[in-house]
N, C-alpha and C positions, 0 to 999 in steps of 0.2 A: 504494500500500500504506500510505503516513503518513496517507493522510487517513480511510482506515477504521480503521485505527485509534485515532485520535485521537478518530473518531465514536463507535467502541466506548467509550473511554474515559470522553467523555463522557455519551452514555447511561448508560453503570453508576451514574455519580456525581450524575447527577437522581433514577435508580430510587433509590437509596440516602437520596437526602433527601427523599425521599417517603416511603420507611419509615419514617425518624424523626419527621418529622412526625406522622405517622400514629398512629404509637405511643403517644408522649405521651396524647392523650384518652382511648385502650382503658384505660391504667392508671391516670387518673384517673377512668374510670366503674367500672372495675375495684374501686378504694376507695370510692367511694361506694357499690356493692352491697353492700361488705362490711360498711362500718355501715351499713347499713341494717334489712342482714338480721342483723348483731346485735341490733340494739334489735329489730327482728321477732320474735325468738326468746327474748328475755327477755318483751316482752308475753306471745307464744305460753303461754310457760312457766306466767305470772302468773295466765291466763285459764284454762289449764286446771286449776292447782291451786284457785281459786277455784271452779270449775264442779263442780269435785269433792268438793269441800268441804260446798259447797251441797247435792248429789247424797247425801251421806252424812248427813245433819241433814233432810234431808227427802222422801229417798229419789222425789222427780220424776225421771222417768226421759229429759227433757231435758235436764239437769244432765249428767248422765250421756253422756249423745251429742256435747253441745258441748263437755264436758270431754274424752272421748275424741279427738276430731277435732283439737282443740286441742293436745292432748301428741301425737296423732301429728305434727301442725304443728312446735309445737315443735323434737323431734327433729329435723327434716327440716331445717328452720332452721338449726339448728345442726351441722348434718354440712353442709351447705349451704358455712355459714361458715367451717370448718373446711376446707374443699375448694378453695372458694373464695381465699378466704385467702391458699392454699400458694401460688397460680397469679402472685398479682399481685409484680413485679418488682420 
């Protein structure tokens, strides 16, 4: 009976530093998504208020679609970020 559970014991305490190990890089890729898709989301942002801009001064109705595309981007980016964000430890 000591010797299972001594096994038991020690299995727990490998699974357990394998979690931690483990963990660490989830939340360092974890941070790296989130700037990422910050800076994403500010471009997103920049692109579409320019495409729109554009879209209004000379009424091309390309302007108009990559601006749109782009603020929906945008947003998503930034809900993204926001979502994201909350998750990492």
């Amino acid at each position: 009976m000591g010797k299972e559970v001594g096994l038991e014991k020690c299995h727990s305490e490998i699974e357990e530093r394998e979690r931690n190990s483990l963990a660490s890089p989830f939340k360092l890729a974890g941070g790296i998504v989130v700037c990422l898709d910050g800076y994403n989301a500010i471009l997103t942002a920049y692109l579409a208020t320019t495409n729109l801009y554009q879209y209004k001064d000379g009424k091309n109705k390309v302007f108009l679609y990559v601006g749109a595309f782009t603020a929906i981007t945008a947003v998503l980016s930034t809900v993204l970020f926001f979502l994201r964000g909350s998750n990492i430890y």
